[in-house]
C-alpha positions as protocol buffer text, in pm:
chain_id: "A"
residue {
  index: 1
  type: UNK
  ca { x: -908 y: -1355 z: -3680 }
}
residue {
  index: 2
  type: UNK
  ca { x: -637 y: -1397 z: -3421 }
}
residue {
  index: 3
  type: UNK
  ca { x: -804 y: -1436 z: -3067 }
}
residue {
  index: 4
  type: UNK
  ca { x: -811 y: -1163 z: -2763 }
}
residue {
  index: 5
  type: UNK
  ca { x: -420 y: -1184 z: -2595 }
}
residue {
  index: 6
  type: UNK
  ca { x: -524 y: -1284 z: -2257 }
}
residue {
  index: 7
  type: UNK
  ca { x: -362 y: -1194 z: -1863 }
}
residue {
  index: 8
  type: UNK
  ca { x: -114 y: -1465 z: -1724 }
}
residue {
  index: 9
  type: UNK
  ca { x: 17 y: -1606 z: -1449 }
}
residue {
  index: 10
  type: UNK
  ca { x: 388 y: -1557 z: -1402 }
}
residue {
  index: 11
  type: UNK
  ca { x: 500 y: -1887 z: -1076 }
}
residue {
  index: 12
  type: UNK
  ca { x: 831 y: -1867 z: -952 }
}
residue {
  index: 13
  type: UNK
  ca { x: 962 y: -2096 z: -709 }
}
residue {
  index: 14
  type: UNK
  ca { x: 1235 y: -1957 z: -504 }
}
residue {
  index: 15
  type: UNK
  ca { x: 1394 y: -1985 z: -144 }
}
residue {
  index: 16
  type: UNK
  ca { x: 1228 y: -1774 z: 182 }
}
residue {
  index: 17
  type: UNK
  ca { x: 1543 y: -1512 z: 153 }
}
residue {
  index: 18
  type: UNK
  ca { x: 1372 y: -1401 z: -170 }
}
residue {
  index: 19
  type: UNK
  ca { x: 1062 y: -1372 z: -144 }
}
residue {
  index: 20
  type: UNK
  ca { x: 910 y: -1036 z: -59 }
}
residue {
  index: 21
  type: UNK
  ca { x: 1169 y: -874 z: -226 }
}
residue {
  index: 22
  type: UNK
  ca { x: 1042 y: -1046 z: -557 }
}
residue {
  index: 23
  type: UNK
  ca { x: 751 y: -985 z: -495 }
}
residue {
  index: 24
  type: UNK
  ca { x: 835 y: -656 z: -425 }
}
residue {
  index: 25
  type: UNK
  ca { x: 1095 y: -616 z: -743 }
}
residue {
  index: 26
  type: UNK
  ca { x: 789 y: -761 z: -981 }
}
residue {
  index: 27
  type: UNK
  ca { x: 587 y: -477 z: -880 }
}
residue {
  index: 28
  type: UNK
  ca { x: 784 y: -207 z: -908 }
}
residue {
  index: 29
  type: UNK
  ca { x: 874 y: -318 z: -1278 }
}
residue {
  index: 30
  type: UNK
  ca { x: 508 y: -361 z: -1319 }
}
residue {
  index: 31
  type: UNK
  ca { x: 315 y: -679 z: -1228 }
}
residue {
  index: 32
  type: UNK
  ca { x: -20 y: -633 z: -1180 }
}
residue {
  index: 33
  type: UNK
  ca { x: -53 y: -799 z: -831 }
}
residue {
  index: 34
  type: UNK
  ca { x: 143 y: -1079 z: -677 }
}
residue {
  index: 35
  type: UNK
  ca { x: 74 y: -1316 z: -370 }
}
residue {
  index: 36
  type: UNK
  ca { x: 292 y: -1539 z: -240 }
}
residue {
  index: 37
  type: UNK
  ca { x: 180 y: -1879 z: -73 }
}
residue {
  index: 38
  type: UNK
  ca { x: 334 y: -2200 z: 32 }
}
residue {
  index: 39
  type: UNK
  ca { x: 518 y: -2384 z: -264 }
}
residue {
  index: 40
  type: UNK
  ca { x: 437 y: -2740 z: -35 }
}
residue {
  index: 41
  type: UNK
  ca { x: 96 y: -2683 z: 16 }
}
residue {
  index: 42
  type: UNK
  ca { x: -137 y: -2990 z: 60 }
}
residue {
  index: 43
  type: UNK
  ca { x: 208 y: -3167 z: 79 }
}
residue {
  index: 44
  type: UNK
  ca { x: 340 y: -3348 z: 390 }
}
residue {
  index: 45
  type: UNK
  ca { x: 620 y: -3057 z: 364 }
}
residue {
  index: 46
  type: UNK
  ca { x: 332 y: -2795 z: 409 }
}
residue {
  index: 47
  type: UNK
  ca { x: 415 y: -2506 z: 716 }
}
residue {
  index: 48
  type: UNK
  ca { x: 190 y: -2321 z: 888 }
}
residue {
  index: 49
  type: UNK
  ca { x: 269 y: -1942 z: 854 }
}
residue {
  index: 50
  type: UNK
  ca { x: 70 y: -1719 z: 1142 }
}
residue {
  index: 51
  type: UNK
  ca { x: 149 y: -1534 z: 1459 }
}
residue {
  index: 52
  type: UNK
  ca { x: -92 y: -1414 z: 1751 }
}
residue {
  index: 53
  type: UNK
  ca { x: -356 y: -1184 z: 1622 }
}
residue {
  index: 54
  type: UNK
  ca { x: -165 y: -804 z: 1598 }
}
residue {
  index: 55
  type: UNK
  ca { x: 164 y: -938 z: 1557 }
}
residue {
  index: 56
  type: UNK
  ca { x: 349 y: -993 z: 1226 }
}
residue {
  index: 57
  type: UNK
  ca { x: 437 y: -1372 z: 1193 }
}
residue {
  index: 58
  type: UNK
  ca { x: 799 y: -1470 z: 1275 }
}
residue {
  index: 59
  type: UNK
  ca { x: 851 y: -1551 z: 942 }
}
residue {
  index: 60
  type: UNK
  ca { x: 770 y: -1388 z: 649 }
}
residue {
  index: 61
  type: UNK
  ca { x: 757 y: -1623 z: 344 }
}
residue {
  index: 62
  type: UNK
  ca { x: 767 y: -1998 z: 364 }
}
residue {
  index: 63
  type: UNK
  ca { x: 1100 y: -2185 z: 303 }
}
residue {
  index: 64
  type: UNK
  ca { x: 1002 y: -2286 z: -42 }
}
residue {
  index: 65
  type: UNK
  ca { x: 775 y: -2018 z: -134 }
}
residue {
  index: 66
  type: UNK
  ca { x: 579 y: -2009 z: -464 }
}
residue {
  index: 67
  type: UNK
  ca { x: 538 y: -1620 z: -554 }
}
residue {
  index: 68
  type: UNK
  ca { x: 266 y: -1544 z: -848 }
}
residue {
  index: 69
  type: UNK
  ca { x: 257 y: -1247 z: -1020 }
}
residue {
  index: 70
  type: UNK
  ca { x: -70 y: -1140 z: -1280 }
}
residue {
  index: 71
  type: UNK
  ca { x: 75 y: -968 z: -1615 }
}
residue {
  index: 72
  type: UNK
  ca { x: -85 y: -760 z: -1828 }
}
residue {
  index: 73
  type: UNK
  ca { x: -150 y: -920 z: -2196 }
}
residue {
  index: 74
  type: UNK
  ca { x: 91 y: -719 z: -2374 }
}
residue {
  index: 75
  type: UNK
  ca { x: 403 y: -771 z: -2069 }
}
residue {
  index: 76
  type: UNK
  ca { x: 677 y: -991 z: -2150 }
}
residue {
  index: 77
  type: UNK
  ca { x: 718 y: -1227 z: -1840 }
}
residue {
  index: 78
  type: UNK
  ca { x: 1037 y: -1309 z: -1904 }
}
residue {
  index: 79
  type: UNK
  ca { x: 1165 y: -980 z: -1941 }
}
residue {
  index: 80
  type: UNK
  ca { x: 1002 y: -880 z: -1615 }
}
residue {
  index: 81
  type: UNK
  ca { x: 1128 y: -1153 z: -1428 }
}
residue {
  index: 82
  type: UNK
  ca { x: 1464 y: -1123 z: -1544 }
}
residue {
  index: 83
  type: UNK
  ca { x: 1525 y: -764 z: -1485 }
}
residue {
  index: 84
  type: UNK
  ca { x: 1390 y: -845 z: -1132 }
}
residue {
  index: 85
  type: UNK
  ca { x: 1612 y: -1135 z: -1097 }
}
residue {
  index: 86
  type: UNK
  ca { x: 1892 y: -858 z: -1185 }
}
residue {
  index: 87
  type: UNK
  ca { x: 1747 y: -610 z: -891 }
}
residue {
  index: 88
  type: UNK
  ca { x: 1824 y: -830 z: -641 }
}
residue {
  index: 89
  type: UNK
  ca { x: 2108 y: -943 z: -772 }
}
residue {
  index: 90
  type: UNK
  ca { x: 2057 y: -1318 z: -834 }
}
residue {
  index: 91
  type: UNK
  ca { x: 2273 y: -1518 z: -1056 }
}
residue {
  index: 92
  type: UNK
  ca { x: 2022 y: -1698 z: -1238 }
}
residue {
  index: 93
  type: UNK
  ca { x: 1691 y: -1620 z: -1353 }
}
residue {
  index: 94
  type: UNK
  ca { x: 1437 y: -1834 z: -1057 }
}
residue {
  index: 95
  type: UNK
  ca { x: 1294 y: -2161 z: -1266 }
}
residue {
  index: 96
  type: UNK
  ca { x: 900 y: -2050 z: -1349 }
}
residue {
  index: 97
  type: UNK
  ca { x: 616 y: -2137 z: -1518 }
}
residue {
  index: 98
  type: UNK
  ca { x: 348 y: -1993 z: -1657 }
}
residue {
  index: 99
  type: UNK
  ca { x: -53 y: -1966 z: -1689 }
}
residue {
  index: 100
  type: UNK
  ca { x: -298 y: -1849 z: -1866 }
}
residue {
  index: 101
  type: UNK
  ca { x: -595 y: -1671 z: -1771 }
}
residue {
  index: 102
  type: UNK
  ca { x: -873 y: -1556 z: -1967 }
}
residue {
  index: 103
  type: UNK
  ca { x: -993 y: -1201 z: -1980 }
}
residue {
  index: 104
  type: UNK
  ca { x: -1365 y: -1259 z: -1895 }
}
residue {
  index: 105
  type: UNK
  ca { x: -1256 y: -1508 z: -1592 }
}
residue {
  index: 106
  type: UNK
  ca { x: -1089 y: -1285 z: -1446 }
}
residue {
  index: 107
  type: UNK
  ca { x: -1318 y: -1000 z: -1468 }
}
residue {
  index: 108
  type: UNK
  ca { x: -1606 y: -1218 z: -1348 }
}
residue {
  index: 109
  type: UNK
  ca { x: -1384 y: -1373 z: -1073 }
}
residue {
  index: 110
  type: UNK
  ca { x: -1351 y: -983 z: -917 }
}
residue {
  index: 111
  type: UNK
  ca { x: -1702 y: -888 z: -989 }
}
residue {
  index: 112
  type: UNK
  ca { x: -1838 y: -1198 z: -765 }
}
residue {
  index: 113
  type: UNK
  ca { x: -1605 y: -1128 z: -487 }
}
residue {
  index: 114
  type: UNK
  ca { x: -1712 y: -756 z: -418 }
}
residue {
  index: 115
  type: UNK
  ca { x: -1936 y: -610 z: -224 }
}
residue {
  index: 116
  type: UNK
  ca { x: -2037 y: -291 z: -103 }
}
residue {
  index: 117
  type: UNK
  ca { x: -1759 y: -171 z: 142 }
}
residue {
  index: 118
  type: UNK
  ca { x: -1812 y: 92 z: 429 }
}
residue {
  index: 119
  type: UNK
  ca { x: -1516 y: 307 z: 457 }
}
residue {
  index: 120
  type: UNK
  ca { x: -1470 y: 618 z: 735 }
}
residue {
  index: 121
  type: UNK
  ca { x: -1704 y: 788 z: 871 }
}
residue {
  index: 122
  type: UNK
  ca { x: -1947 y: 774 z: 574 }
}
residue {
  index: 123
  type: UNK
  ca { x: -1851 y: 631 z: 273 }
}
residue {
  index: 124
  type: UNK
  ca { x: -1954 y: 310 z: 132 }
}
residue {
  index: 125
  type: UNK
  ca { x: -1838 y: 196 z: -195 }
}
residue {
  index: 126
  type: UNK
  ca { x: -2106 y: -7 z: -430 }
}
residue {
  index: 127
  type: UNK
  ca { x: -2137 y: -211 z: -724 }
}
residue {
  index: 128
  type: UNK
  ca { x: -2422 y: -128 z: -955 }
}
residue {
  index: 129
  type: UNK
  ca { x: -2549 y: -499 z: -882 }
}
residue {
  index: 130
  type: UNK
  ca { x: -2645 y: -412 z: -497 }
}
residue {
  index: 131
  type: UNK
  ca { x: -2809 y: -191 z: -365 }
}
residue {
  index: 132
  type: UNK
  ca { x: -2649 y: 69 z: -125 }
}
residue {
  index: 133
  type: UNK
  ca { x: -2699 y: -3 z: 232 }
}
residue {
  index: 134
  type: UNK
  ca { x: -2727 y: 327 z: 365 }
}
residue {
  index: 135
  type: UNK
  ca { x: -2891 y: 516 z: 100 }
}
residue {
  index: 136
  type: UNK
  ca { x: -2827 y: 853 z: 289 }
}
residue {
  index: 137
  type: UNK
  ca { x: -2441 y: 809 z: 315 }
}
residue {
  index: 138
  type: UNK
  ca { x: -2150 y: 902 z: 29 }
}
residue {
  index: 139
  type: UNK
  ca { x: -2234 y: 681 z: -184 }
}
residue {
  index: 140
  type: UNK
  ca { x: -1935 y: 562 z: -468 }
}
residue {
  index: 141
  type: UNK
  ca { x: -2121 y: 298 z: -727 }
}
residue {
  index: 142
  type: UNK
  ca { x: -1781 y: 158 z: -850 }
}
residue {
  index: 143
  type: UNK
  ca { x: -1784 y: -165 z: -1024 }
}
residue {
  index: 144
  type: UNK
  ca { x: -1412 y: -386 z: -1039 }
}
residue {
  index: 145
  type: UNK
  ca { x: -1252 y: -347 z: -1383 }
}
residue {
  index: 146
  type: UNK
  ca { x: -936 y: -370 z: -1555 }
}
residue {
  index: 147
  type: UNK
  ca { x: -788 y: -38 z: -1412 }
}
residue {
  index: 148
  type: UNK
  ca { x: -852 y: -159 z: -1064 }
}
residue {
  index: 149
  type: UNK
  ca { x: -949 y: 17 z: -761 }
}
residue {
  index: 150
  type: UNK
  ca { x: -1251 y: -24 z: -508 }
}
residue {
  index: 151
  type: UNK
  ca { x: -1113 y: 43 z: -160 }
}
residue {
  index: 152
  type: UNK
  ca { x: -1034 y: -270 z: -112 }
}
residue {
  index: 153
  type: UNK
  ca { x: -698 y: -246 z: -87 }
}
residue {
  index: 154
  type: UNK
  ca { x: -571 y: -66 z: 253 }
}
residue {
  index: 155
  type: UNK
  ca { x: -365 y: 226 z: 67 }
}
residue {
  index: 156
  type: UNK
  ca { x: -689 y: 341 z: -119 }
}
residue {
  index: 157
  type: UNK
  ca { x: -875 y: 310 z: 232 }
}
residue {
  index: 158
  type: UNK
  ca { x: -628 y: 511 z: 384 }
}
residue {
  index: 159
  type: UNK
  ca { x: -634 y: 754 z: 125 }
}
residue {
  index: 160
  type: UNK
  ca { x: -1050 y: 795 z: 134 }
}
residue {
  index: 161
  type: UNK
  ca { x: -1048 y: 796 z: 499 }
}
residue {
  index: 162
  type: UNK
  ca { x: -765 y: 1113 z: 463 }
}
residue {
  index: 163
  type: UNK
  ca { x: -1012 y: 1296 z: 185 }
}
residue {
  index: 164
  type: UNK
  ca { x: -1308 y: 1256 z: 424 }
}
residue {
  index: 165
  type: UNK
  ca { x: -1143 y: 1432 z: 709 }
}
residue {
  index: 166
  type: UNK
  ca { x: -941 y: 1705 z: 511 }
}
residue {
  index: 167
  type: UNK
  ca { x: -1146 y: 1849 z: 275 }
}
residue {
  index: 168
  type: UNK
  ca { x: -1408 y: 2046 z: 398 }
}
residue {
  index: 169
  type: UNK
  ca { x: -1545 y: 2190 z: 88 }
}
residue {
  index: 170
  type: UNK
  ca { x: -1405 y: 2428 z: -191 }
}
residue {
  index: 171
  type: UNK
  ca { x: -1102 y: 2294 z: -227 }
}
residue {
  index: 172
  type: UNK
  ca { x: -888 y: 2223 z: -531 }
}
residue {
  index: 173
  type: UNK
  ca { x: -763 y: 1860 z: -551 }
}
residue {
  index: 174
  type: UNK
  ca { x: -499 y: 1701 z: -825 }
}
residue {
  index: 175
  type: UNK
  ca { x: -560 y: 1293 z: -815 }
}
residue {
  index: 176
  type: UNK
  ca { x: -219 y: 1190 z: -952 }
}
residue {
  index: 177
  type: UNK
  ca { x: -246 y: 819 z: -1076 }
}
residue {
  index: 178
  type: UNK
  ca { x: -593 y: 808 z: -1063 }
}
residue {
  index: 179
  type: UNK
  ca { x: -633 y: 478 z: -1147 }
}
residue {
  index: 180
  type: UNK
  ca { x: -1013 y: 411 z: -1162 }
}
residue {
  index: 181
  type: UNK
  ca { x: -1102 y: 733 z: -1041 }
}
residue {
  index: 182
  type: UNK
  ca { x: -1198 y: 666 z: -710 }
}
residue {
  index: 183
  type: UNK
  ca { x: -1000 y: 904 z: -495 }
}
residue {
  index: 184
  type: UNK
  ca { x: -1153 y: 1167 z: -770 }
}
residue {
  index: 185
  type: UNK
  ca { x: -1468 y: 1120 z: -758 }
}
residue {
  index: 186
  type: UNK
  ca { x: -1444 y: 1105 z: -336 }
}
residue {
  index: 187
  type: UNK
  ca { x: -1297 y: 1443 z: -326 }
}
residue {
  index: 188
  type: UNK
  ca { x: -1559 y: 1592 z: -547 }
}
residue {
  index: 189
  type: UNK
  ca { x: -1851 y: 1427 z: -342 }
}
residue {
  index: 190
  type: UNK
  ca { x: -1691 y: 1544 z: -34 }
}
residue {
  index: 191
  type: UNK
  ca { x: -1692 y: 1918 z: -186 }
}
residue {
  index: 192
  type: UNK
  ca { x: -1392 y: 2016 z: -428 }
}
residue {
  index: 193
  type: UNK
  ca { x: -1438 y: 2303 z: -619 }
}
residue {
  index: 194
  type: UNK
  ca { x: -1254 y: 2171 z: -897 }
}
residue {
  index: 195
  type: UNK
  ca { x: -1082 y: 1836 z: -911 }
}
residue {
  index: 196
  type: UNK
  ca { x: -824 y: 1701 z: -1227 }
}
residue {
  index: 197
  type: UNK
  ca { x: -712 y: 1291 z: -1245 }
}
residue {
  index: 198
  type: UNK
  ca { x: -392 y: 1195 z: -1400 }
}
residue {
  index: 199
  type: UNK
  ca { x: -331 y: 866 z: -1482 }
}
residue {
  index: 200
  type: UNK
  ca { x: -30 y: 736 z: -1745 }
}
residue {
  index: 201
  type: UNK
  ca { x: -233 y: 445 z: -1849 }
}
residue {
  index: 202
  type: UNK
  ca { x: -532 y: 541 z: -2112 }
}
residue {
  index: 203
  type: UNK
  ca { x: -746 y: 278 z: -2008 }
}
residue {
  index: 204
  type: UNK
  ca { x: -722 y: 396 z: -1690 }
}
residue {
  index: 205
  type: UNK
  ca { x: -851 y: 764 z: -1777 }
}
residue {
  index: 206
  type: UNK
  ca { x: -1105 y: 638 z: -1954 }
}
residue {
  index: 207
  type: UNK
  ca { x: -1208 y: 417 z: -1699 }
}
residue {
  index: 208
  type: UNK
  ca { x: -1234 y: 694 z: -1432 }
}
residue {
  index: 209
  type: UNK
  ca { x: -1423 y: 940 z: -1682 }
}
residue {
  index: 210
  type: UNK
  ca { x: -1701 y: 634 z: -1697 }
}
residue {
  index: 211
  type: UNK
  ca { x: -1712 y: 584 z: -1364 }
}
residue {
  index: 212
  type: UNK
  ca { x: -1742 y: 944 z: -1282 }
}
residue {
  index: 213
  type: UNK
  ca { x: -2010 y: 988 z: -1508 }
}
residue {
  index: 214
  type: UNK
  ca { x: -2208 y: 672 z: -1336 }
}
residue {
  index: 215
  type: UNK
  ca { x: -2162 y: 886 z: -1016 }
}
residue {
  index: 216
  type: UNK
  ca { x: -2274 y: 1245 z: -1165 }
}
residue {
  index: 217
  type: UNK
  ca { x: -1892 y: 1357 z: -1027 }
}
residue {
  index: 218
  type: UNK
  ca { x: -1744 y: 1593 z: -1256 }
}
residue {
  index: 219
  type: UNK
  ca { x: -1342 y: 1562 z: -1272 }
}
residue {
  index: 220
  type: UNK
  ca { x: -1102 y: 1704 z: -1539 }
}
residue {
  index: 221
  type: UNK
  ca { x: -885 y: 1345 z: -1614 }
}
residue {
  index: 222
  type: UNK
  ca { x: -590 y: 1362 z: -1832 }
}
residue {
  index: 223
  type: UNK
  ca { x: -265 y: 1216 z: -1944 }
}
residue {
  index: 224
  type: UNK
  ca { x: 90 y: 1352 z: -1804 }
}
residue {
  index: 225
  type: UNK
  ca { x: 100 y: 1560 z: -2108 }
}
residue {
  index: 226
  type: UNK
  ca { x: -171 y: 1712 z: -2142 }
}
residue {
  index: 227
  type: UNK
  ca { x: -242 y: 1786 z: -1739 }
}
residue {
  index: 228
  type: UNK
  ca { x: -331 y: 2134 z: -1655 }
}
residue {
  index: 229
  type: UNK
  ca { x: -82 y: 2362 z: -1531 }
}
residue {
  index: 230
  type: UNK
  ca { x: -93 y: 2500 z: -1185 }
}
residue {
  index: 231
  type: UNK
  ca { x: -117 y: 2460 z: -808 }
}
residue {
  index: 232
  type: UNK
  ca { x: -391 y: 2290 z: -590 }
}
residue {
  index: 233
  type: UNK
  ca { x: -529 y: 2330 z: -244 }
}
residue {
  index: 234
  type: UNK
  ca { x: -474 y: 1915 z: -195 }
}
residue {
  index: 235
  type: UNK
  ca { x: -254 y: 1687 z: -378 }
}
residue {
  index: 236
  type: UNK
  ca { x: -319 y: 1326 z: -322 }
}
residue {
  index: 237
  type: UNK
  ca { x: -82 y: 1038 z: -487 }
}
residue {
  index: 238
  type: UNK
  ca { x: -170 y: 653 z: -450 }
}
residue {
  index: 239
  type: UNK
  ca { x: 89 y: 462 z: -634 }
}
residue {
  index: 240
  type: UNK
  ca { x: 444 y: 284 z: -507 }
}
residue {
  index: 241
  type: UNK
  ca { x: 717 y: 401 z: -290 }
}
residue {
  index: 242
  type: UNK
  ca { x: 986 y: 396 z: -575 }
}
residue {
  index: 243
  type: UNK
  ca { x: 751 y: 641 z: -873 }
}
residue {
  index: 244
  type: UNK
  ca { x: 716 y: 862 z: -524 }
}
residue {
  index: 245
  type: UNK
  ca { x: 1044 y: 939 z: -452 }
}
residue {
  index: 246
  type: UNK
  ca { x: 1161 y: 995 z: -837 }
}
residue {
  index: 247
  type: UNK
  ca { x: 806 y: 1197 z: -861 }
}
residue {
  index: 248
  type: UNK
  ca { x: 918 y: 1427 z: -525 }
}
residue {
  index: 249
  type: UNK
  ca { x: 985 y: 1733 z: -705 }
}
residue {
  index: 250
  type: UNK
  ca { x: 659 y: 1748 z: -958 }
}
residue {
  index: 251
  type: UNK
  ca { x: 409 y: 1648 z: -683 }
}
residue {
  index: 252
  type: UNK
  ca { x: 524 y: 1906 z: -428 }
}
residue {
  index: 253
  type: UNK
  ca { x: 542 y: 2174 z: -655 }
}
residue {
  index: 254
  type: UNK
  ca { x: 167 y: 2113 z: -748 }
}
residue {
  index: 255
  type: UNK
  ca { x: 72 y: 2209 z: -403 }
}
residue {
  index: 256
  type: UNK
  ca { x: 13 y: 2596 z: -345 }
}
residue {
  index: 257
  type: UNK
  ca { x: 162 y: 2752 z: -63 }
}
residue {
  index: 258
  type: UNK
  ca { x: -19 y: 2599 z: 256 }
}
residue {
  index: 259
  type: UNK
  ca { x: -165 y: 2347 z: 79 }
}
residue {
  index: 260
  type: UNK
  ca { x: -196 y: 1977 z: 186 }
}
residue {
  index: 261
  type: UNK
  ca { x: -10 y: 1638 z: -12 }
}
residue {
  index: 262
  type: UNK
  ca { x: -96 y: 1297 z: 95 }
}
residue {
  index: 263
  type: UNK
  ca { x: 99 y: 982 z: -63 }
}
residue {
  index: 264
  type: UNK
  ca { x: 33 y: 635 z: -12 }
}
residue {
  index: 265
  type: UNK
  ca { x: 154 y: 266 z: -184 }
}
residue {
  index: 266
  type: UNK
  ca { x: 406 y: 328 z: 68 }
}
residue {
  index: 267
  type: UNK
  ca { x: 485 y: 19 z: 304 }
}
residue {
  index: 268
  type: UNK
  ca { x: 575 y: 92 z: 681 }
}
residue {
  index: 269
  type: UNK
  ca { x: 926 y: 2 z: 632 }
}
residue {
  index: 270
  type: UNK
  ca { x: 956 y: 251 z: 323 }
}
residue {
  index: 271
  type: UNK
  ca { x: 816 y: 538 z: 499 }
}
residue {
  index: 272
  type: UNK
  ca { x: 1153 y: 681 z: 585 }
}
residue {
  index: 273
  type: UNK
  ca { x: 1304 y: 680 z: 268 }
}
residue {
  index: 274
  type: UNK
  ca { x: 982 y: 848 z: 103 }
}
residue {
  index: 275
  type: UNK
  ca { x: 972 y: 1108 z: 349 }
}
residue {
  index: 276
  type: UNK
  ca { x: 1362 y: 1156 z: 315 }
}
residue {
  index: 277
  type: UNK
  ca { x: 1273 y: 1196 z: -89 }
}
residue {
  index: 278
  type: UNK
  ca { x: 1030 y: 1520 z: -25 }
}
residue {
  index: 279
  type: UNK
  ca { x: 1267 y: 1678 z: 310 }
}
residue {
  index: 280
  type: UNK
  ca { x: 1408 y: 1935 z: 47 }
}
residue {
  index: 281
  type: UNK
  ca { x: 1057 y: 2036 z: -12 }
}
residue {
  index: 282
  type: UNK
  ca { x: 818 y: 1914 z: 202 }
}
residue {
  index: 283
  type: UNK
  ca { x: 861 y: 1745 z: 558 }
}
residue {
  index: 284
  type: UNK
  ca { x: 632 y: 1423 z: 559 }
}
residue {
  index: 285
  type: UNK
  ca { x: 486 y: 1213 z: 838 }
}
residue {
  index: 286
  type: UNK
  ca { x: 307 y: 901 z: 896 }
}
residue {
  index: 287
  type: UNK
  ca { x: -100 y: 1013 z: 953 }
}
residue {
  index: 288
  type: UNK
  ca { x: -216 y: 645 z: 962 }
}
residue {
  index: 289
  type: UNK
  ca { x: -123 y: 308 z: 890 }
}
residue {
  index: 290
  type: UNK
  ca { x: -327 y: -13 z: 814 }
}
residue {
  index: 291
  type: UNK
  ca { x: -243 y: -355 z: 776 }
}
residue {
  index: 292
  type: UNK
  ca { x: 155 y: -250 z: 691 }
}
residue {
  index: 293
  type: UNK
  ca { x: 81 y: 22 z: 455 }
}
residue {
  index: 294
  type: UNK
  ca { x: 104 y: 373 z: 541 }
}
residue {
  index: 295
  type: UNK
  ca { x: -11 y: 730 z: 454 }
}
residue {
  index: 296
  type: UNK
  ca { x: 230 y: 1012 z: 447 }
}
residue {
  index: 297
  type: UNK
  ca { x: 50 y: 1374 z: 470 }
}
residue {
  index: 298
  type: UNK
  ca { x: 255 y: 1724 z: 470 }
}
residue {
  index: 299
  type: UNK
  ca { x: 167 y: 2095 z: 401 }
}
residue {
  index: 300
  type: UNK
  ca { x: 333 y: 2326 z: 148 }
}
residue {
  index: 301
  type: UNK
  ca { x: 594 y: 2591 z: 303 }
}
């Protein structure tokens, strides 16, 4: 028997120019997560990369900067990094390498690095391994998995700190990308009459069905295809900046007529064009940012 395909490590080594947009590039053709760091570290070329606390550093990559993206076990790296080569127009696919990394390592790995995580006013997010701090708050027992998402990451804190102001019980909410069903789960502990997940990736669906059963939430999750029809009182989208704007249309004609949509996975400097996607529908503006990423909220005409 053939063992378990395992995630990798995609390292590219390219010049500062380059950088972010990689990074950028990899994601949008659908990396898992990439960082960037210096490709001289613990050299005598190594730079320092920092500005005063508040302000964005001068710089944004390093001048030899080593950018690492995770892919899935069934992703062609190649592939991905030549058709994001081809996005930003290089002439040459950057020189790379790449590493393995075992399933369980990297599921352990996450596991030991999270802990429970306030959020708002009243929401703290748990793994079943602690114990909640504040027994009497919202309490979301959530543990890391392979369709990721714990609040960690500042677009699903922006999106939980949105739920817990707008919804104010009854409402109808569509989670579209639901990932690990956090947002969900939220709504419906914050009071949603009724509230569907769609995510395009299985393993995601059935990973928010699990984890909204751990948390005695019920949600209606489904696939694109078979997603209920209809309108909702709140329409809530957490993914990237480029699905948004080709996904402008659908989304805004989920939300009934004075209704509420709120998108993040938008950066700062992509607000504009998002908001530029939904003017023909919907006019958009920033309701809060955090650490460069940004929520865009709206009502139905």
């Amino acid at each position: 028997m053939s063992e378990p395909a395992s995630y990798r490590e995609l390292v590219i080594e390219i010049d500062r120019e380059h950088a972010e947009a990689l990074s950028d590039a990899l994601l949008d053709l659908g990396a898992l997560s990439v960082s960037v760091e210096d490709a001289d570290a613990d050299t005598p070329d190594e730079q320092p990369l920092f500005g005063e606390p508040g302000l964005t550093p001068e710089r944004e990559a390093w001048q030899r900067s080593r950018v690492i993206a995770l892919v899935a076990p069934d992703a062609e790296p190649d592939v991905l990094l030549a058709a994001a080569a081809n996005e930003l127009g290089l002439d040459e696919t950057p020189a790379h390498t790449l590493r393995e990394l075992p399933d369980q390592d990297w599921v352990r790995l996450t596991q030991s690095q999270f802990d429970p995580i306030p959020i708002g006013k009243r929401i703290w997010v748990v793994p079943s391994w602690h114990v909640a701090p504040e027994p009497e708050a919202l309490i979301l027992e959530l543990d890391p998995g392979l369709a990721f998402g714990t609040g960690s990451h500042p677009t699903t804190r922006l999106c939980m700190e949105w739920l817990e102001q707008s919804l104010h019980g009854g409402e109808t909410v569509l989670d579209y990308g639901c990932g690990s069903g956090i947002l969900a789960i939220l709504a419906q502990k914050c009071g949603a009459s009724r509230v569907v997940g769609i995510d395009i990736d299985p393993q995601a669906v059935e990973s928010a069905r699990l984890n909204s059963e751990r948390n005695h939430a019920p949600v209606e999750y489904a696939l694109p295809d078979d997603a209920p029809d209809g309108q909702f009182d709140v329409v809530i989208a957490n993914i990237l900046s480029n699905p948004l704007k080709l996904m402008a249309s659908m989304l805004t004609s989920r939300v009934r007529a004075g209704g509420k949509l709120a998108l993040s996975g938008v950066l700062a400097r992509q607000a504009d064009e998002v908001a530029a996607a939904y003017a023909p529908w919907m006019t958009l503006e920033v309701w809060r940012s955090h650490e460069g990423w940004v929520c865009l909220t709206g009502s139905a005409r």
